[in-house]
MIZA-96248 format. One record per residue (C-alpha): chain; z negated, y, x; residue in three letters; residue number from 1. Coordinates in steps of 0.05 Angstrom, whole numbers, plus 5000, padded with zeros to 4 digits. Layout:
REC  chaine     Z     Y     X  residu  num
REC       A     Z     Y     X     ALA  NUM
...
This chain:
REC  chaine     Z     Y     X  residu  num
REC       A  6902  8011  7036     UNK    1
REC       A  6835  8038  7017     UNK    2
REC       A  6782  7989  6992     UNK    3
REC       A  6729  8029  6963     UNK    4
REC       A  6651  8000  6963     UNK    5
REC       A  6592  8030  6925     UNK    6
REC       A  6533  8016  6864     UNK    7
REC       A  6523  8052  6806     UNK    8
REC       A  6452  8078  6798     UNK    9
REC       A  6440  8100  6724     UNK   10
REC       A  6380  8136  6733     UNK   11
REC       A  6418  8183  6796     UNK   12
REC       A  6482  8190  6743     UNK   13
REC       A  6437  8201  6686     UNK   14
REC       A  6400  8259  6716     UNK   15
REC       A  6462  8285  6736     UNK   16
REC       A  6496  8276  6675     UNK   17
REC       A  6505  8352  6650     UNK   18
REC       A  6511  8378  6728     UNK   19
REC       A  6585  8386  6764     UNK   20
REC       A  6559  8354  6836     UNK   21
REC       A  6585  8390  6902     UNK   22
REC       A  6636  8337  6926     UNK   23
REC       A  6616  8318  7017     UNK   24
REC       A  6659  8274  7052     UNK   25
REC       A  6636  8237  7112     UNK   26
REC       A  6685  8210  7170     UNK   27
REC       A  6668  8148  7194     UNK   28
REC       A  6611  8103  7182     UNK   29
REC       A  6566  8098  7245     UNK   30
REC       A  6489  8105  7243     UNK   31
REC       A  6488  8179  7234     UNK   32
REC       A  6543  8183  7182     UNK   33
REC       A  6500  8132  7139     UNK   34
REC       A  6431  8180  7151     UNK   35
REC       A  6481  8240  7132     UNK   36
REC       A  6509  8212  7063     UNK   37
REC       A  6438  8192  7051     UNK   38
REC       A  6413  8255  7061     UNK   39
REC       A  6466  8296  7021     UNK   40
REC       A  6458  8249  6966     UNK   41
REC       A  6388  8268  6954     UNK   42
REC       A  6404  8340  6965     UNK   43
REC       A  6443  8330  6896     UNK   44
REC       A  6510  8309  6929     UNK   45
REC       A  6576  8272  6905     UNK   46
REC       A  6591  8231  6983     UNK   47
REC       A  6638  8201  6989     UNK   48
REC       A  6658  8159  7069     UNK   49
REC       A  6719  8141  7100     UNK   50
REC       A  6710  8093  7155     UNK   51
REC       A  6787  8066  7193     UNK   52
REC       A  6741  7990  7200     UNK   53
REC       A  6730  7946  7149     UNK   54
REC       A  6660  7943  7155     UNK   55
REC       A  6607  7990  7168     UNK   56
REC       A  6564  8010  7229     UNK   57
REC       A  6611  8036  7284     UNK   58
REC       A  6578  8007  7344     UNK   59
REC       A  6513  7982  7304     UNK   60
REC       A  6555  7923  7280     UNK   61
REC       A  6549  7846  7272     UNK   62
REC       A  6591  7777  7295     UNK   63
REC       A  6590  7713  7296     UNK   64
REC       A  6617  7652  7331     UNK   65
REC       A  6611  7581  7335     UNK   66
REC       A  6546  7579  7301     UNK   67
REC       A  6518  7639  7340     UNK   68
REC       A  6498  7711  7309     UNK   69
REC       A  6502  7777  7362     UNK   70
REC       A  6505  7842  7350     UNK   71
REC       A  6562  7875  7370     UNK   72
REC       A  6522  7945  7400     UNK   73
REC       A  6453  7970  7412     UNK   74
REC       A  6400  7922  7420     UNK   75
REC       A  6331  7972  7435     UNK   76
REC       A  6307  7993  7370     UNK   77
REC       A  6253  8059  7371     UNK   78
REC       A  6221  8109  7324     UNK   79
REC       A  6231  8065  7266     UNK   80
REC       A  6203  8123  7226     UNK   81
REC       A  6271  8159  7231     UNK   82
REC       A  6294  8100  7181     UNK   83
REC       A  6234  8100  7136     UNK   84
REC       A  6241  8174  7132     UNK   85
REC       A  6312  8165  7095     UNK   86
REC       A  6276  8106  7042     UNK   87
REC       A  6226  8160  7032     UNK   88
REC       A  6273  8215  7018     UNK   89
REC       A  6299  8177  6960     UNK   90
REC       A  6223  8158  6935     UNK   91
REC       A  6239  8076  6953     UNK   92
REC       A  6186  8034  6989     UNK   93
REC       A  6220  8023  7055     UNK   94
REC       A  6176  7960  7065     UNK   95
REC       A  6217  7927  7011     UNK   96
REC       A  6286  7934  7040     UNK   97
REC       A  6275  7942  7107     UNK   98
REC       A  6220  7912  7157     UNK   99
REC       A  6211  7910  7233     UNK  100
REC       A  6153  7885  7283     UNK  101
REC       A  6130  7919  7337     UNK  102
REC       A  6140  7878  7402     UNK  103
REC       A  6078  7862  7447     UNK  104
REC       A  6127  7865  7506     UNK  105
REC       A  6182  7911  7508     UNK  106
REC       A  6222  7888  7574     UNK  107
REC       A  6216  7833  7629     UNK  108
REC       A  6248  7863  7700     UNK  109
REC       A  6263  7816  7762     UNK  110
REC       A  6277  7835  7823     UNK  111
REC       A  6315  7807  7878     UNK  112
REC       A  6257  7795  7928     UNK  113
REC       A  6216  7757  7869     UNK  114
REC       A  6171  7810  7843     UNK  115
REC       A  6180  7806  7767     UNK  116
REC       A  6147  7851  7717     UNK  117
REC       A  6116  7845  7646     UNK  118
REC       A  6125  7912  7609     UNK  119
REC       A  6068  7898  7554     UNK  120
REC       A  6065  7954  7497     UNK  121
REC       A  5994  7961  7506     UNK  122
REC       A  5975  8019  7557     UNK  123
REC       A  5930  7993  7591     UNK  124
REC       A  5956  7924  7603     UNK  125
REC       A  6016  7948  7622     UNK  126
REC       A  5982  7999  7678     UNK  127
REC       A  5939  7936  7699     UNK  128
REC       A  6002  7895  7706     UNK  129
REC       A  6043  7946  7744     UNK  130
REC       A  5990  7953  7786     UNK  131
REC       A  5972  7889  7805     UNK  132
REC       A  6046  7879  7822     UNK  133
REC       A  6062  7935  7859     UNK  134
REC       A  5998  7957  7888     UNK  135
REC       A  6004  8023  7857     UNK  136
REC       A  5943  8045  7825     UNK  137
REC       A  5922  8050  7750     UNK  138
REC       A  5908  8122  7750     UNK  139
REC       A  5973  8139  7774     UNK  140
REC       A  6019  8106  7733     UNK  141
REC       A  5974  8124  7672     UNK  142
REC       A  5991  8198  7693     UNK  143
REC       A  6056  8187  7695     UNK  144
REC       A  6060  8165  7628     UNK  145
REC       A  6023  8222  7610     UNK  146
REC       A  6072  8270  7642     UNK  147
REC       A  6124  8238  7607     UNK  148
REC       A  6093  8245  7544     UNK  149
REC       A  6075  8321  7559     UNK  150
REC       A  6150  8329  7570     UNK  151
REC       A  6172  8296  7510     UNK  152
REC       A  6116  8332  7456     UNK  153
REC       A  6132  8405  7484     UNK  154
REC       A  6199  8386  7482     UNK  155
REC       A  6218  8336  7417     UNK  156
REC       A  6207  8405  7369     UNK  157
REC       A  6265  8454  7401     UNK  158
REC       A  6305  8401  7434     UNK  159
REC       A  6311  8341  7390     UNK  160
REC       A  6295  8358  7321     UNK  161
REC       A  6338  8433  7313     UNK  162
REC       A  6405  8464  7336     UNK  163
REC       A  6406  8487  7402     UNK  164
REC       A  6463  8535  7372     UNK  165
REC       A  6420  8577  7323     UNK  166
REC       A  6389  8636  7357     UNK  167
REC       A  6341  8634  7307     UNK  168
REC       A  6310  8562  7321     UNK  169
REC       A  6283  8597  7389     UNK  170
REC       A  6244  8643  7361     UNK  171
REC       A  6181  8603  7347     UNK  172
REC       A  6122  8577  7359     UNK  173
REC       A  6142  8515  7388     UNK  174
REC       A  6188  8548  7439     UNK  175
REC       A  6137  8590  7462     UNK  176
REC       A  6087  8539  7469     UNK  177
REC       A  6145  8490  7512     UNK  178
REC       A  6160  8561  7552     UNK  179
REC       A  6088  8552  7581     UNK  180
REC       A  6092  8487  7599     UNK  181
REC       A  6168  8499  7633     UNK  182
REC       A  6143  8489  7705     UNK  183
REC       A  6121  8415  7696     UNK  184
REC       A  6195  8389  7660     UNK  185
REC       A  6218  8378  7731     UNK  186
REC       A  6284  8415  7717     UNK  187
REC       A  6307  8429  7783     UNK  188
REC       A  6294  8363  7806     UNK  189
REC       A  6333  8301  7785     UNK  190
REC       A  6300  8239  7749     UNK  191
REC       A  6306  8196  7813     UNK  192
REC       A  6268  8259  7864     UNK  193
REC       A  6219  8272  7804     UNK  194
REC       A  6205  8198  7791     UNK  195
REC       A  6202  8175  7880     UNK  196
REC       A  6153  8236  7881     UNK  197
REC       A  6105  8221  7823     UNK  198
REC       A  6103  8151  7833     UNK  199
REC       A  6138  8130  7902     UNK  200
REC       A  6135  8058  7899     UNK  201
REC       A  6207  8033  7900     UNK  202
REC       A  6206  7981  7847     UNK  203
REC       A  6176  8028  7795     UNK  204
REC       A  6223  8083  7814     UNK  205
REC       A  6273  8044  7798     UNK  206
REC       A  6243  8018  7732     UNK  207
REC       A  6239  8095  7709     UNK  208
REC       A  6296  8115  7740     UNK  209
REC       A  6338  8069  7691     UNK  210
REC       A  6322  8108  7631     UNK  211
REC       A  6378  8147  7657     UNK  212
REC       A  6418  8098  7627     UNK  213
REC       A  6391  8101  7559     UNK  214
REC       A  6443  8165  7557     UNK  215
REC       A  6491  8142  7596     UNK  216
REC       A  6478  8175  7657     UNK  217
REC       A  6464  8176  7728     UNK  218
REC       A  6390  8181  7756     UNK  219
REC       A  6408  8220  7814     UNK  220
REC       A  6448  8274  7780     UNK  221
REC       A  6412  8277  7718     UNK  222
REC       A  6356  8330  7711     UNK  223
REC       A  6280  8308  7710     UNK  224
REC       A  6267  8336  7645     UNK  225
REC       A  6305  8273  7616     UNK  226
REC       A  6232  8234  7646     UNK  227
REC       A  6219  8247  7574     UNK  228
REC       A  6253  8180  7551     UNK  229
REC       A  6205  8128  7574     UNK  230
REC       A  6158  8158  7525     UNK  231
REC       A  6196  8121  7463     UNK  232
REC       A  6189  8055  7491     UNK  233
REC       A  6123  8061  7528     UNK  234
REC       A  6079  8112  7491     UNK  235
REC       A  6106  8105  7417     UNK  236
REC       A  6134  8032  7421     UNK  237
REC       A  6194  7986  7412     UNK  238
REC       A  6208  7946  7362     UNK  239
REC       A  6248  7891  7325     UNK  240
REC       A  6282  7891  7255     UNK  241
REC       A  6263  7829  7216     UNK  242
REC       A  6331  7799  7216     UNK  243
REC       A  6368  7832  7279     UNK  244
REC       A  6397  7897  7289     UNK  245
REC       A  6453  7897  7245     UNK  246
REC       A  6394  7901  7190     UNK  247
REC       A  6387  7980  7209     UNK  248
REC       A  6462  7986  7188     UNK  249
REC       A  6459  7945  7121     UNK  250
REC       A  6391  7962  7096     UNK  251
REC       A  6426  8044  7098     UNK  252
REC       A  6488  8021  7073     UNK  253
REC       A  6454  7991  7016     UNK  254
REC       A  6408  8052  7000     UNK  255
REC       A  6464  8104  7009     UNK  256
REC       A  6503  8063  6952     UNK  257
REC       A  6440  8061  6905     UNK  258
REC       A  6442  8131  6914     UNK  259
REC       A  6511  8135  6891     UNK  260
REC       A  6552  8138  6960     UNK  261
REC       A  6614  8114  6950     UNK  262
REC       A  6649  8073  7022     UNK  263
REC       A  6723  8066  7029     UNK  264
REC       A  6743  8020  7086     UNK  265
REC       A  6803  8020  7117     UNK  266
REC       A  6835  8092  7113     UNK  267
REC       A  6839  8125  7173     UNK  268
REC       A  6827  8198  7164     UNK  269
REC       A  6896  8231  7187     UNK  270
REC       A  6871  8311  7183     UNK  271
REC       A  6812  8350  7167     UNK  272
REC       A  6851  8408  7119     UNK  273
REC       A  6831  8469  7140     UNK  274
REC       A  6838  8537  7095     UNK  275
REC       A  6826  8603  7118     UNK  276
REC       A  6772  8586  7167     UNK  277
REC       A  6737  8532  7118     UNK  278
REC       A  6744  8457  7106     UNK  279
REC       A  6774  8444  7043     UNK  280
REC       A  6783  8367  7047     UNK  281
REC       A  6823  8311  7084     UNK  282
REC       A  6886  8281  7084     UNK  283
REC       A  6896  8207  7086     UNK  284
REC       A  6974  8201  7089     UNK  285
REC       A  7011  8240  7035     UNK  286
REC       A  6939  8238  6995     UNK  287
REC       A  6897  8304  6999     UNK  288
REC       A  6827  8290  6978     UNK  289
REC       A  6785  8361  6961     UNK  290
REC       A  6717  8374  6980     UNK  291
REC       A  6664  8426  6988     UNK  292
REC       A  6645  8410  7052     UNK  293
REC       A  6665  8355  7110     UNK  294
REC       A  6617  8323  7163     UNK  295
REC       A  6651  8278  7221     UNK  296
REC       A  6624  8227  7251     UNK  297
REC       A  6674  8214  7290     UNK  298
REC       A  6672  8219  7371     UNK  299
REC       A  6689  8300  7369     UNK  300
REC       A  6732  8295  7423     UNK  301
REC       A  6775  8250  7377     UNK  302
REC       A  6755  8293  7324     UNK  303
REC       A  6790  8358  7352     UNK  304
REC       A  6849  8320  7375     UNK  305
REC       A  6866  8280  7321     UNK  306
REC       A  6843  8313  7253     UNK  307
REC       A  6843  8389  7278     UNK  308
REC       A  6893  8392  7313     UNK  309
REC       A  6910  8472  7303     UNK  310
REC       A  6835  8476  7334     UNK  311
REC       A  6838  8483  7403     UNK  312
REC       A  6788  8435  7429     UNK  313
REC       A  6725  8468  7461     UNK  314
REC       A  6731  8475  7536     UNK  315
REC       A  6669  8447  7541     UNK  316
REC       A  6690  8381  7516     UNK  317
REC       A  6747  8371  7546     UNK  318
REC       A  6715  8392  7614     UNK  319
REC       A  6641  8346  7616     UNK  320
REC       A  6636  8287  7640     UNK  321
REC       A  6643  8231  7605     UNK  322
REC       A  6579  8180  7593     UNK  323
REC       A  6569  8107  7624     UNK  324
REC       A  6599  8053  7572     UNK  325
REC       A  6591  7984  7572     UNK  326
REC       A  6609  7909  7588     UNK  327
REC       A  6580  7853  7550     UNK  328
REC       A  6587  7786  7548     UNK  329
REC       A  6569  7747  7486     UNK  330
REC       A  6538  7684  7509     UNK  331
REC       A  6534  7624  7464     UNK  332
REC       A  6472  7587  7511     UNK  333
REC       A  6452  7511  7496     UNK  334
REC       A  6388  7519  7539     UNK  335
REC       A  6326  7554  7518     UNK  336
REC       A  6286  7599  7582     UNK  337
REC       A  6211  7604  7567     UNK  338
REC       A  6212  7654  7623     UNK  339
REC       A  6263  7696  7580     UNK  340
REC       A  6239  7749  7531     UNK  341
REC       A  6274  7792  7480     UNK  342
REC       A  6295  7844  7534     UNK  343
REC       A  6310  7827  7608     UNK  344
REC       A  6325  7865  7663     UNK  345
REC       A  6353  7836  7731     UNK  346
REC       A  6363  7896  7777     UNK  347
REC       A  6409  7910  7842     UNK  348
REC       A  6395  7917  7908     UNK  349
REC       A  6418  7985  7919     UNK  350
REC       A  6407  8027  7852     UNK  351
REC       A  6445  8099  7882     UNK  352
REC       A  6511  8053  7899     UNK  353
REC       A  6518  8024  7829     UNK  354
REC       A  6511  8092  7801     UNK  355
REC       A  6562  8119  7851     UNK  356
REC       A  6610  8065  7841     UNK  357
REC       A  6610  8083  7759     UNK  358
REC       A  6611  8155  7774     UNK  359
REC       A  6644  8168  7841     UNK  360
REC       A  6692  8102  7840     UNK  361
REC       A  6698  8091  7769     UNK  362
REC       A  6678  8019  7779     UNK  363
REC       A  6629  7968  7765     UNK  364
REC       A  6595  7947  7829     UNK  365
REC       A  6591  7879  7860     UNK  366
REC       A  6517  7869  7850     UNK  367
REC       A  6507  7909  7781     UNK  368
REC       A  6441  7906  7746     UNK  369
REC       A  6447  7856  7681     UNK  370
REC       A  6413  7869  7617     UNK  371
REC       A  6405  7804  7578     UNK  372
REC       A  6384  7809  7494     UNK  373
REC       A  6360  7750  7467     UNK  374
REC       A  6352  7762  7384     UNK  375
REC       A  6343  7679  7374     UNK  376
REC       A  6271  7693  7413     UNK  377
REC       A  6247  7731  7346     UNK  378
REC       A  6308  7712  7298     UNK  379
REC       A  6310  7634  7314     UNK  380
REC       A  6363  7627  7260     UNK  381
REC       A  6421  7676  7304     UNK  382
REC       A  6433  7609  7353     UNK  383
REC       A  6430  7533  7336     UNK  384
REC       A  6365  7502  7356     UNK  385
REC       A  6354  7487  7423     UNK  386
REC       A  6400  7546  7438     UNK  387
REC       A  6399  7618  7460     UNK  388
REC       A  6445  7675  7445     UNK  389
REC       A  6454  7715  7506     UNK  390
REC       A  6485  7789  7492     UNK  391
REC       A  6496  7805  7566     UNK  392
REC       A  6511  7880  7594     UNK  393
REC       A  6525  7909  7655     UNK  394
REC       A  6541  7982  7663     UNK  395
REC       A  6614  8002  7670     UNK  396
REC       A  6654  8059  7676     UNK  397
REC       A  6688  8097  7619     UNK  398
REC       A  6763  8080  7627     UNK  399
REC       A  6811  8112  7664     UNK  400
REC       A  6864  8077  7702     UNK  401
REC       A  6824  8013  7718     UNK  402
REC       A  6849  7945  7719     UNK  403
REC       A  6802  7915  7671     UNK  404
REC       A  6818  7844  7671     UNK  405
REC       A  6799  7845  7740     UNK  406
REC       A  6749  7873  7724     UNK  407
REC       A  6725  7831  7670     UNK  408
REC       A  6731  7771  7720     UNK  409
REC       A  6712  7801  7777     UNK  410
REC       A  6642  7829  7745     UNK  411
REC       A  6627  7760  7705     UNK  412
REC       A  6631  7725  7772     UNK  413
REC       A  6584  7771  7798     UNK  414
REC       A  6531  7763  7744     UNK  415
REC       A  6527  7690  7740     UNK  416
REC       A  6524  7685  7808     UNK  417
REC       A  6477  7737  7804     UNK  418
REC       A  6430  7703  7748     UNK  419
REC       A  6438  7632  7783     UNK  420
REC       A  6409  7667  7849     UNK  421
REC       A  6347  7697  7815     UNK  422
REC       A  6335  7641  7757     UNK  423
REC       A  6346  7578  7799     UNK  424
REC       A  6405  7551  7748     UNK  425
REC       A  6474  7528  7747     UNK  426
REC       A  6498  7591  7690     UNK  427
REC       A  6569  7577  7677     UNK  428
REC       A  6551  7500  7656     UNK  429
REC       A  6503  7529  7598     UNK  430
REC       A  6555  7571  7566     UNK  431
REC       A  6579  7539  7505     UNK  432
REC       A  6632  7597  7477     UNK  433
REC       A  6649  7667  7503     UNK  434
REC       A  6664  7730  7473     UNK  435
REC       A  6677  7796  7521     UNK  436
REC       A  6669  7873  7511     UNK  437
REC       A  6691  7921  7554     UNK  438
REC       A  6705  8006  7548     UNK  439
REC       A  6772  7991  7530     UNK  440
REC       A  6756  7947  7462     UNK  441
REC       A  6699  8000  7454     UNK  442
REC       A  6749  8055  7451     UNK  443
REC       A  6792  8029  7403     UNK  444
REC       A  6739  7993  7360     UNK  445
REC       A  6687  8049  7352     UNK  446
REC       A  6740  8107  7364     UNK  447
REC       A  6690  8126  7429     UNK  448
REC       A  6735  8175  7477     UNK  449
REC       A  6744  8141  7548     UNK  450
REC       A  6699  8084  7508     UNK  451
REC       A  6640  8130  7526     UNK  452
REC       A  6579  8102  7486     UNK  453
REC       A  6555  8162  7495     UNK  454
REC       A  6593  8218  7489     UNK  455
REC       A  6582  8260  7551     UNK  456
REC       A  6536  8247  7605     UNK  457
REC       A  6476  8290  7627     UNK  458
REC       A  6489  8290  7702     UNK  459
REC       A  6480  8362  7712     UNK  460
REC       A  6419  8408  7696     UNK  461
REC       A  6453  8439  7642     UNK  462
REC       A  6497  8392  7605     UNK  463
REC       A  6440  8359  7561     UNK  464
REC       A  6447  8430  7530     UNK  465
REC       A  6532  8435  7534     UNK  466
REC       A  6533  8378  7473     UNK  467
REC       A  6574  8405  7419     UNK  468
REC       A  6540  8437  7368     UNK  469
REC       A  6535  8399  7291     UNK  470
REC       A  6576  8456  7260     UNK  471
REC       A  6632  8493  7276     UNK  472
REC       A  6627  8572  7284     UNK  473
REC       A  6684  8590  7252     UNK  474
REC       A  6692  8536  7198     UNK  475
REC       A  6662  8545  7149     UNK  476
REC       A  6629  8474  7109     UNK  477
REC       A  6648  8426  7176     UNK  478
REC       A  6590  8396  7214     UNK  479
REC       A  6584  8337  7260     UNK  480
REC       A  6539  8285  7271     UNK  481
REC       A  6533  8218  7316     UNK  482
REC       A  6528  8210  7391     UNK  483
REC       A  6584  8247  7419     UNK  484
REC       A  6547  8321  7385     UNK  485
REC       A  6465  8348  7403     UNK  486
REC       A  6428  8314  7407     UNK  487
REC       A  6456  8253  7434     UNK  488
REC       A  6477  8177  7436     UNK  489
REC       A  6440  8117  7414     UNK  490
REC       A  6401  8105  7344     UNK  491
REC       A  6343  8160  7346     UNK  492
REC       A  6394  8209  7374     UNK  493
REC       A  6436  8197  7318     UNK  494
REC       A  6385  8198  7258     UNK  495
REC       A  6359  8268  7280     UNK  496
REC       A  6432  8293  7289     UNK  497
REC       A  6435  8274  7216     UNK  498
REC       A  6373  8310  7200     UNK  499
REC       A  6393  8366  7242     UNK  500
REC       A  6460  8374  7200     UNK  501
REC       A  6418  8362  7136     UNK  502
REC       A  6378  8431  7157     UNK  503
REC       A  6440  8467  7174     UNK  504
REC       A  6467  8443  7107     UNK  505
């Protein structure tokens, strides 16, 4: 049964009293769908979205248990802009619905032969920290930043922020200008070569070489042009949102309905209706619902198969390679680590075998680097005092024919065996309840193909570019949005997909 979810604002009705409104529906209510009905609605739209949960957020969700709060997804929040931008749009303060801090240190890494790192936000204590560490000098590792940077502004304009699919967007200033600077994106080298050249010390190749992972892909496959990420975190910042990450989700949620966005939860979307070569609506069971134009957010693999299924699906996403997803264990903690921060990082041994085992092997390896979030550090309130909520990931394979109970137990072993080697502590007698994640719940809780968080991976020097586009030739009025489409998975991805669809709109 559909539950429908939405505020009347007067003033929007009011001005739009006299006018018949263009009717947009949006499938499914992750991150990018939100930015999309917010968008539309201040382009003078009737939205409507139909999300299959009962709440919103996709992956940028919320839980809680015994007494503990964890978000369910992504825990690295970046270019907070992206979400001021949309309070803007609709002429509201952001700063009184939405607020974030920008972290003084965005990561803590430790390593297995002791050397542990402080990643401080400030330039030039970080370069004096990863220098004193590592022995590698200031000057380099301030020029690698640089060249990261350089990658990322000659880039952000044609790559990020328009279509890759309109011939038009490439004939500009702004490709020109990134034309000329071609020969230092490192694009026939992958991240790992570019990254042991430029900087050579192992433990800092391996620091950059993770970004990789902020995609879901694999450092050695995937092309050096990606050295762009690092800029987000270590050039323009990280940051927290004044209440946890969930906060992104219901701070949009609540200005889409101000704006008049209506949310039904709980109808799954059974067919995108199709009418010579245009979207005319969907169909939810025997109920057809019209509209003048339709925008999935959906995974658009999932998309194609389920909802169009008279479209044959694109060879080019049935044939790419599927992202990285994820295994997490929620951690209810009752110790507090001073030596903990807000991010953590404990890496393997032997980076190129992890990344084989998820890519060659389709498996999680037996000494997998471990990502630990800890929200109670800045949100004391998400764990009982005295206590620590620990959202624990390790890397793991999108599914295929994998045993993943095994897995499950084989990989949680490994990890607190892995954190009572490097911390000095007896793990499993801290951990006061348990919740687990792995691809398989992703898939069916998020709708994510293979439970890819991702969409497709970028291990290939072309397939950064090989993301579906956020419209379909020929259909007319359907676009697409969210991680699975250009430009890509995880929040800032997502935001400028919706801006990208707003422009093609």
């Amino acid at each position: 049964m559909l539950v429908h979810d939405g505020l009347v604002n007067n003033q929007f009705n009011n001005l739009f009293t006299s006018v018949i409104l263009k009717k947009a529906i949006i499938i499914g209510s992750g991150i990018g769908g939100i930015a999309t009905s917010i968008r539309l609605s201040v382009k003078g739209y009737d939205v409507a979205i139909y999300e299959g949960n009962d709440v919103p957020g996709g992956k940028l969700s919320q839980f809680y248990m015994d007494g503990y709060r964890f978000d369910f997804g992504p825990s690295l929040f970046t270019l907070p802009l992206l979400v001021d931008e949309l309070f803007n749009l609709a002429g509201i303060d952001p700063r009184e619905h939405f607020n974030y801090t920008k972290l003084d240190e965005s990561c803590k890494y430790f390593y297995e032969d002791g050397i542990q790192l402080n990643a401080y936000s400030d330039k030039e204590k970080l370069s004096h920290e990863l220098s004193e560490k590592t022995g590698v000098t200031p000057s380099v590792i301030k020029k690698y930043f640089d060249h990261c940077k350089l990658i990322y502004d000659y880039t952000k304009p044609i790559f990020l922020e328009k279509s890759l699919h309109k011939f038009k967007n490439f004939v500009s200033y702004d490709t020109v200008r990134a034309l000329s600077k071609a020969h230092e994106f490192d694009l026939l080298e992958s991240m790992h070569d570019a990254n042991k050249r430029r900087i050579q010390e192992p433990h800092l190749v391996q620091l950059f070489d993770r970004y990789a992972t902020y995609n879901g892909s694999n450092p050695y496959k995937a092309p050096g042009i990606l050295n762009l990420i690092p800029t987000l975190e270590h050039v323009e910042g990280s940051f927290f949102p004044t209440g946890g990450m969930y906060q992104i989700t219901s701070s949009l949620v609540d200005l889409a309905k101000k704006l008049g966005v209506i949310f039904y939860f709980g109808g799954k979307v059974d067919e995108i209706i199709l009418k010579k070569s245009r979207a005319t609506g969907i169909r939810i069971g025997t109920d057809h619902i019209e509209a003048d134009l339709i925008v999935s957010n959906m995974d658009v693999f999932l998309t194609y198969k389920n909802l169009l299924k008279e479209i044959t699906t694109p060879k080019s996403v049935i044939r790419q390679e599927r992202s990285s997803s994820a295994m997490v264990f929620y951690w209810g903690i009752n110790q507090k680590f001073s030596n903990l921060g807000l991010h953590n990082i404990f890496f393997s041994k032997d980076y190129k075998n992890e990344f084989d085992q998820l890519f060659k092997n389709q498996t999680i390896s037996d000494d997998p680097t471990v990502y630990i979030n800890i929200t109670s550090k800045l949100n004391p309130s998400d764990a009982p005092t005295g206590h620590e909520n620990w959202f624990v990931m390790v890397n793991a394979p999108s599914t295929a024919a994998q045993d993943w109970t095994e897995l499950v137990n084989r990989t949680r072993k490994n990890v607190i065996e892995k954190l009572d080697r490097i911390m000095g502590i007896n793990l499993e007698e801290l951990i006061a309840c348990e919740e687990v994640t792995d691809p398989k719940l992703i898939e069916s809780k998020t709708l994510s193909y293979k439970g890819s968080i991702y969409g497709t991976s970028s291990n290939s020097r072309t397939a950064a570019f090989l993301r579906h586009p956020n419209f379909k030739r020929n259909i007319k009025n359907l676009f697409f949005c969210g991680g699975s489409v250009h430009p890509g998975g995880g929040i800032p991805l997502c935001l400028m997909s919706a801006k990208i669809v707003d422009t093609l709109i």
